[in-house]
Each structure stands twice: as structure tokens, then as C-alpha cells.
C-alpha positions as CSV (number, residue, x, y, z in Angstrom):
1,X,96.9,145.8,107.4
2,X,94.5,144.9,109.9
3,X,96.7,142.4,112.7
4,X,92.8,140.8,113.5
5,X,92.4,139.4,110.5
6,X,95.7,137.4,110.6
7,X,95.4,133.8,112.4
8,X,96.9,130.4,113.5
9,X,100.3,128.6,113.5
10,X,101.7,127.5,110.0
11,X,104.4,125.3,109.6
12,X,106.1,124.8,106.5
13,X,106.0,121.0,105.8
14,X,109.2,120.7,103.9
15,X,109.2,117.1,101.7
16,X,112.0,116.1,99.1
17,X,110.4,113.1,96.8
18,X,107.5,112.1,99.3
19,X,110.1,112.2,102.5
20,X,109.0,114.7,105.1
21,X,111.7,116.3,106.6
22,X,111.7,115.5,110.5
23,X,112.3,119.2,111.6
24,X,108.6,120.3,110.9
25,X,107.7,117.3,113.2
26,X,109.5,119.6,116.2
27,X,108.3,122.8,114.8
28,X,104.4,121.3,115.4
29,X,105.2,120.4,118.7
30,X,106.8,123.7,119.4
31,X,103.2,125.2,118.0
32,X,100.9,123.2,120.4
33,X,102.7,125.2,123.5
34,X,102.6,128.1,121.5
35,X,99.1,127.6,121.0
36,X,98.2,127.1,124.6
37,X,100.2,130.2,125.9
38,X,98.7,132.7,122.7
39,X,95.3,131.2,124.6
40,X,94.3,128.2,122.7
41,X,92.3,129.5,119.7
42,X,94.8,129.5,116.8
43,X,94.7,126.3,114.4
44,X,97.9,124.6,114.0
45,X,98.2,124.0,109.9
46,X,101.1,122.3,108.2
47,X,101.4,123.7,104.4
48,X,102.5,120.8,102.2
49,X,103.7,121.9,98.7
50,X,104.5,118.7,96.3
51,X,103.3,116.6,93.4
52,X,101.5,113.3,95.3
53,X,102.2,114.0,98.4
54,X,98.9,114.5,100.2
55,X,99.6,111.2,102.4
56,X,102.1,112.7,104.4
57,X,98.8,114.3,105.7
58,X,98.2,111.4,108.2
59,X,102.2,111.8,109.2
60,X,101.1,115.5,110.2
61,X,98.0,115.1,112.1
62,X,99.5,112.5,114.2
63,X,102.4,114.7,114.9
64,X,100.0,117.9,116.2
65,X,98.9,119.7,112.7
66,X,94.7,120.0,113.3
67,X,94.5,121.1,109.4
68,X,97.0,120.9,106.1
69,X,96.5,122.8,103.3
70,X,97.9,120.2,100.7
71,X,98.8,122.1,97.4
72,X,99.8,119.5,94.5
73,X,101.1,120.7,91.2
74,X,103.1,119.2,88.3
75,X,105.5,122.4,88.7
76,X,105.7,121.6,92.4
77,X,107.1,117.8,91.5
78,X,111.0,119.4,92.1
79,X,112.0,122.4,94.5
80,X,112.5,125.4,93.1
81,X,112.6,128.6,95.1
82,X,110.8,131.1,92.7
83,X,107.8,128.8,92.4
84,X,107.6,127.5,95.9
85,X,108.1,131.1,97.0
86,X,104.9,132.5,94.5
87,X,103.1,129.5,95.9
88,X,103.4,130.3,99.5
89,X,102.9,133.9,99.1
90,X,99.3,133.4,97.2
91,X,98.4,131.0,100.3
92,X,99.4,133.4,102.9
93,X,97.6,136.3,101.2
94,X,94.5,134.3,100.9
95,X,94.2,133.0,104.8
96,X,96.2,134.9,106.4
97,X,98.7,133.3,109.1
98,X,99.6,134.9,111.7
99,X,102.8,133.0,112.5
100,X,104.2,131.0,110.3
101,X,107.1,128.5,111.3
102,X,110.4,127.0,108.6
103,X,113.2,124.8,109.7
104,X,116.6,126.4,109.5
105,X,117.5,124.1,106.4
106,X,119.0,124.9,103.4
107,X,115.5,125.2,101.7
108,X,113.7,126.9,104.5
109,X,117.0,129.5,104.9
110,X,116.3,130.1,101.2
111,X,112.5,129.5,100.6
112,X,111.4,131.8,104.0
113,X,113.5,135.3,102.9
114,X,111.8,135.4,99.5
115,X,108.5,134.9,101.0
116,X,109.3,137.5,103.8
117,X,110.1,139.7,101.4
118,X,107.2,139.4,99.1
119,X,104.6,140.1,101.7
120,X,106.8,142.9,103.6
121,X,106.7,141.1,106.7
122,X,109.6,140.3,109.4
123,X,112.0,137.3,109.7
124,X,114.2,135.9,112.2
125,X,116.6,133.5,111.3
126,X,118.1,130.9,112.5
127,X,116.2,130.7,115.9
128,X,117.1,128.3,119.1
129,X,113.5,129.0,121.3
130,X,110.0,130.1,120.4
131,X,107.9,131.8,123.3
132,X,105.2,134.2,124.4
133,X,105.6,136.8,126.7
134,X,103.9,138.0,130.0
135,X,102.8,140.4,127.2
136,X,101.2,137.5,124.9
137,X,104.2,138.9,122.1
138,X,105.6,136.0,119.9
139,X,109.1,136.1,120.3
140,X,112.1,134.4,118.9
141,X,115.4,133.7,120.3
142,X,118.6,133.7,117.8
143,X,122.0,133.8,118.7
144,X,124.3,136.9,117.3
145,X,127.5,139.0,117.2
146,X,129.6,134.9,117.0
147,X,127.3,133.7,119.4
148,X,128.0,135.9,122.2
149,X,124.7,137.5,122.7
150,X,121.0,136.2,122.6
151,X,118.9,138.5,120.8
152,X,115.1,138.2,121.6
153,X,113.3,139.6,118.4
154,X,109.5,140.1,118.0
155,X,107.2,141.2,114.9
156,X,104.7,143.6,116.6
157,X,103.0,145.2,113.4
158,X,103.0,142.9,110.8
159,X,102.2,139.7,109.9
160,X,102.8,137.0,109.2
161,X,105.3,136.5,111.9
162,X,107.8,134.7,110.5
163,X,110.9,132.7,111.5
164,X,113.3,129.8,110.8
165,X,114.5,127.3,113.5
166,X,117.2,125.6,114.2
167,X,116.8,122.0,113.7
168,X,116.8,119.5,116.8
169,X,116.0,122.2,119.4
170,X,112.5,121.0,119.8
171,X,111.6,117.6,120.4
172,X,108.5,116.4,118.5
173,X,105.4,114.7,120.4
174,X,104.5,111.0,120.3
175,X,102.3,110.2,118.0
176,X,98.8,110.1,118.3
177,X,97.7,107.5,117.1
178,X,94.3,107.8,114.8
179,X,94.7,111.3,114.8
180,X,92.2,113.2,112.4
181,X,92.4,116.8,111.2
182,X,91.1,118.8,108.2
183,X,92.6,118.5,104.7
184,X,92.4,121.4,103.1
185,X,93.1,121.0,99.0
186,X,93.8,124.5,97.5
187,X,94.1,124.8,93.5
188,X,95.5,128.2,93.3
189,X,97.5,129.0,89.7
190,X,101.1,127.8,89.9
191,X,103.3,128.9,86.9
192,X,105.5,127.1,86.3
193,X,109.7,128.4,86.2
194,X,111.4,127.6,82.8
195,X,114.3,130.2,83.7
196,X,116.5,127.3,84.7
197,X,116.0,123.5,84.9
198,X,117.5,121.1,87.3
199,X,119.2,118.7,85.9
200,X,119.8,115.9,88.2
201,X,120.2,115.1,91.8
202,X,122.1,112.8,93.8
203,X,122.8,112.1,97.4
204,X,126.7,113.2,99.1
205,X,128.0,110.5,100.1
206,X,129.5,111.1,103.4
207,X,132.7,108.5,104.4
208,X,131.1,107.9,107.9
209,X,126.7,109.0,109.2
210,X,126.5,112.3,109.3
211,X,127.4,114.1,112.9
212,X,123.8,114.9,113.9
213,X,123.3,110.8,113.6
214,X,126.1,109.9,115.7
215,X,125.6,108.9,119.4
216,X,129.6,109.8,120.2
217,X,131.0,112.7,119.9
218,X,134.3,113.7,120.0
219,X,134.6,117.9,119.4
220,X,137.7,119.8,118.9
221,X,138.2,123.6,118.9
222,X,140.2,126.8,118.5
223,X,142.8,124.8,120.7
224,X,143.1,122.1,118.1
225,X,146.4,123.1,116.2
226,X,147.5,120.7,113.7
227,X,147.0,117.2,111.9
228,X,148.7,116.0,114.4
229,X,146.5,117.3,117.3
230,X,143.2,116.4,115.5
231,X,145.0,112.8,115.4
232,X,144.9,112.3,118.8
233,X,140.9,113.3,118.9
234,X,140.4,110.4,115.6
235,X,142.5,108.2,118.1
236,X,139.7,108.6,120.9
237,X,136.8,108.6,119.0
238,X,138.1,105.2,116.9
239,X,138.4,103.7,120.9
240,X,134.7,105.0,122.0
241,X,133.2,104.0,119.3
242,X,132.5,108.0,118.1
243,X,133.0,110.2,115.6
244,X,134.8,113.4,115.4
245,X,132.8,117.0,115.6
246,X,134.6,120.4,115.8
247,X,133.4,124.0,116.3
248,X,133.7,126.5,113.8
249,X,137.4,127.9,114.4
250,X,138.5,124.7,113.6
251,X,136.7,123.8,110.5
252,X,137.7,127.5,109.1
253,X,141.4,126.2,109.2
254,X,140.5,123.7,107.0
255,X,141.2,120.3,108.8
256,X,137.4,119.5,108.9
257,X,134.5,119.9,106.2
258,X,131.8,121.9,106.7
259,X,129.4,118.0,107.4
260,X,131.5,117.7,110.8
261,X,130.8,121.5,112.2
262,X,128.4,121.5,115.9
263,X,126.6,124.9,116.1
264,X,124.0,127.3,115.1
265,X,125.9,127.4,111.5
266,X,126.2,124.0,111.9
267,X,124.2,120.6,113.2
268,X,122.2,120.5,116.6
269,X,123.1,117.0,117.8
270,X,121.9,115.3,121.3
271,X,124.5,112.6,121.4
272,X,124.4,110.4,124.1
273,X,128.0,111.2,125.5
274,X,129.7,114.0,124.0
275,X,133.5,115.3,124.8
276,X,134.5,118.9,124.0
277,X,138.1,119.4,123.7
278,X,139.8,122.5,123.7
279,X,136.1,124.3,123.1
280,X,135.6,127.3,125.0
281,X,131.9,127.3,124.5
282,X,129.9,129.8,122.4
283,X,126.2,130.4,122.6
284,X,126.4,129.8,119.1
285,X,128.4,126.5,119.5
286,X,126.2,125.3,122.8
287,X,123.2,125.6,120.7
288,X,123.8,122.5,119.1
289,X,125.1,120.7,121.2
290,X,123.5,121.5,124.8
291,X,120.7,118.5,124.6
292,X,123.5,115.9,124.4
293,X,123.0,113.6,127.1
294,X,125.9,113.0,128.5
295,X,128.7,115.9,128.5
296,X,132.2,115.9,129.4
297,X,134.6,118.9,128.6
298,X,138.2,119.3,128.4
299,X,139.8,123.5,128.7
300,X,142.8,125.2,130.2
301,X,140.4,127.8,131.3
302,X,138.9,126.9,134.4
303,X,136.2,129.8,133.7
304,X,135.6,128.6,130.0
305,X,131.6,128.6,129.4
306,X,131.6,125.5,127.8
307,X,131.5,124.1,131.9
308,X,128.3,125.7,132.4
309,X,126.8,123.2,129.9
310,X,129.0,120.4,130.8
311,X,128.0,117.0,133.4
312,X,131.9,116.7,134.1
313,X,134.5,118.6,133.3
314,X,138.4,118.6,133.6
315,X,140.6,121.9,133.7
316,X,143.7,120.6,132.0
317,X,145.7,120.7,128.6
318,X,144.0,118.5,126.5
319,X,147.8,117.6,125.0
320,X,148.0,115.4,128.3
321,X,145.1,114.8,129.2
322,X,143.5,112.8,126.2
323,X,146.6,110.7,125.5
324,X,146.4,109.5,129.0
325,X,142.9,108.5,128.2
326,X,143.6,106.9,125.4
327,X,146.5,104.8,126.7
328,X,143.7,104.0,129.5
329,X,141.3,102.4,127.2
330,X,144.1,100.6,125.5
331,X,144.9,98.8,128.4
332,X,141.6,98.0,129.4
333,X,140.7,96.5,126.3
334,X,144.2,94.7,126.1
């Protein structure tokens, strides 16, 4: 392959029924300083796949995209991978990306490997940055080995350069208003997948907003012990006016779903006051959490990482600590 002939910044414009996700909104703003340090030639495109969905096109523009390639099929209407994944791969072979861009979501973790793998390119998943070297090299940042170690991962040969990022870790521009770009309609063959039909969907329904939504945080980890333990943390966050968020040791023991877990496996939240409790602070974990406003942190180890993220901090036994605060607020409210 001939690396010249591969150009621009794609960004995979994921929609579900006519509702963009907001993660490509960050990605485009992510792509107009990656634009401007890879020297300001390469056109930032969103790729929109869909049945009717072509006015999401204004949505883009405004948000940074100077073209989208708007493909609208009947076998497009629902998501499926194997068609999406064809669909992609026939745009990318016909005007060649060089980097193309997909939100760490559940469809872009699953859409971006198939697509990887059809062209024989390179994927990093799961990214927290996006830069360019003194070098001019793309590279990506990921977290790895439990999120002890930042790996910094570049795709010199071939191309596209692909990757999925981590939602929230970018914040998308204001938008511009009256922004125009170019549409660009392709009609490429889509077949459509018979193999397996979708039956039906329907929306979880979560007992409280989701923990990326929240604007308190309470977040309890490997210290975290028991019911009775997590109690105290429900206790505080009922007070504050928040809502309870662990780290992954403490939603593998099973006291906490999967919806609740802060991290690179997890959400990325930037809540406006967030309190870690017995969270010694992976890279992995501080990923999503690091753009909180507002972060307070409670550990027995006065050299715990999590206090290199933290606004204020407290080396104490949470056990003691948090009661105390909770009895505080009790009182004042009394």
C-alpha cells in the first residue's frame, strides 16, 4: 500500500434511531487539534450509516466535521455488525482515510475490530488521549497490564489508523452556529444480513440516572468489605444528594452492577464533586474519573495514587472517618 494515498480524519458518527451518540461530538473536537498539529491539510469527515438520517448532517458540521459521507440504506435501518462492518470497509477502500476515529461503546468496541480486521490495518482500543508527536506520528494512549502502565501505540505502515476512545475524555467544541460543510451521498451495494434477525429492543431501566449523569459521586473500592460497609457509602450519598460509584474490585465481588463501575472498563464521569473511598487509584480507574471537578479522597495509604488526582484528601480509615461525616451532616440539617 502506498501511505500517500491515504488521507483525512474520519469519525464514526454512531446513531441509534436518528439519535447521535454524543461521543463522536468529542471525537471531532479531538480531530480539529489533530488536524492542526498533522499540519492542517487533512479533512475532518463524519461517516453516518442509517436509514433517514442525513439531518444529523447539520448536528456534525456545527460540531467540526467539514464533510459527511451520509450512507442510507433500508438494511442500514437497525445495527447489525456484519453489515455495518461490509459498509465501512467498501467506504474506506474507496477514499482511503488515513485515521479513522470510534467511541469506545459497545458498538464501536464491536463494529471497529471487524473493520480492522477486514482491511489488515492496526487498532488501539480503548484509548484515553490522541496526539502527534515531535515526529508528526499519530499516537494513541491506552491504559494496560490493570491500569498500571500507559502504553503509547502508533500505526506507522498501514492505514487506516484506527482506534476507539474512551468516552468523555474529550470535550466537544461549541457549536458553530450556521456551520456548512460538504455532504457527500455514497450509494455503494449494501446486502443485506438474513443470518439472524433482531427481534426487539427496549431500553434498561436503571433504578436511579446512570453514573456518568450524576453530578455526586460517592466511589468505593477494594477497601469496601461488606453490605454493611457499602451501607455507610449509600448513607452519604442519600445526605449529598449523590449516588454511589465503585471501582472494579468492588463490583467483581458482586455488591455493585456492572451500570455503577468508574474506569476505563467502565464510565468516564466529570462530576462536580466526587469522593473516593477506600480507592487506591489506578490509571485505569483515574481515567474516568480525573475531569471531575471537584475531588476529595479517603485511603489508609498516605502514598496511595489516587491523591495525585485528588483537590483534598484525608489519610484515615474510611470506617471512622465517613460515619463522622455523616453524623456531621445530620446535625446540620437537624
Amino acid at each position: 500500500m502506498n501511505k500517500a494515498d491515504y488521507k483525512g480524519i474520519w469519525i464514526f458518527a454512531e446513531q441509534e434511531n436518528g439519535v447521535l451518540s454524543p461521543t463522536p461530538l468529542e471525537l471531532l473536537a479531538k480531530a480539529i487539534d489533530l488536524k492542526a498539529k498533522l499540519g492542517g491539510t487533512d479533512v475532518i469527515t463524519a461517516v453516518l450509516l442509517g436509514k433517514d438520517v442525513a439531518g444529523i448532517s447539520e448536528t456534525l458540521f456545527a460540531q467540526g466535521a467539514e464533510q459527511v459521507i451520509v450512507l442510507e440504506n433500508d438494511a442500514l435501518a437497525v445495527y447489525k455488525h456484519r453489515v455495518y462492518a461490509n459498509a465501512l470497509v467498501k467506504l474506506v477502500e474507496k477514499h482511503k482515510s488515513s485515521i479513522f476515529l470510534f467511541a469506545a461503546s459497545p458498538i464501536g468496541r464491536e463494529l471497529a475490530p471487524r473493520v480492522m480486521a477486514r482491511l489488515g490495518t492496526g487498532l488501539t482500543a480503548d484509548a484515553i488521549d490522541l496526539d502527534v508527536d515531535e515526529d508528526g506520528t499519530f499516537v494513541q494512549t491506552t491504559p494496560n497490564f490493570g491500569g498500571n502502565i500507559l502504553s503509547h501505540i502508533a500505526i506507522p505502515e498501514k492505514r487506516p489508523q484506527m482506534c476507539t476512545v474512551h468516552p468523555k475524555v474529550f470535550e466537544p467544541i461549541e457549536p458553530i452556529e450556521g456551520a456548512k460543510g460538504t455532504v457527500i451521498r455514497e450509494e455503494i451495494e449494501i446486502i443485506a444480513d438474513d443470518d439472524f434477525v433482531i427481534l426487539g429492543n427496549e431500553e434498561k431501566v436503571f433504578k436511579s440516572k446512570p453514573i456518568g449523569k450524576a453530578n455526586v459521586v460517592v466511589a468505593g473500592g477494594f477497601g469496601v468489605k461488606n453490605e454493611e460497609e457499602l451501607g455507610m457509602l449509600n448513607t452519604l450519598a442519600e445526605l449529598i444528594g449523590g449516588q454511589v460509584g465503585c471501582s472494579r474490585p468492588l463490583r467483581e465481588t458482586g455488591m455493585l452492577g456492572h451500570e455503577c463501575q468508574i474506569g476505563q472498563s467502565g464510565a468516564t464521569i466529570n462530576p462536580e464533586l466526587i469522593i473516593n473511598v477506600a480507592i487506591s487509584g489506578s490509571v485505569q480507574y483515574m481515567a474516568g474519573m480525573d475531569k471531575s471537578k471537584c475531588i476529595m479522597s479517603i485511603n489508609r495509604d498516605a502514598n496511595a495514587p489516587i491523591f495525585s488526582a485528588s483537590h483534598f484528601g484525608a489519610v484515615a480509615d474510611y470506617r471512622k472517618l465517613v460515619p463522622a461525616i455523616i453524623e456531621e451532616i445530620q446535625n446540620r440539617k437537624a
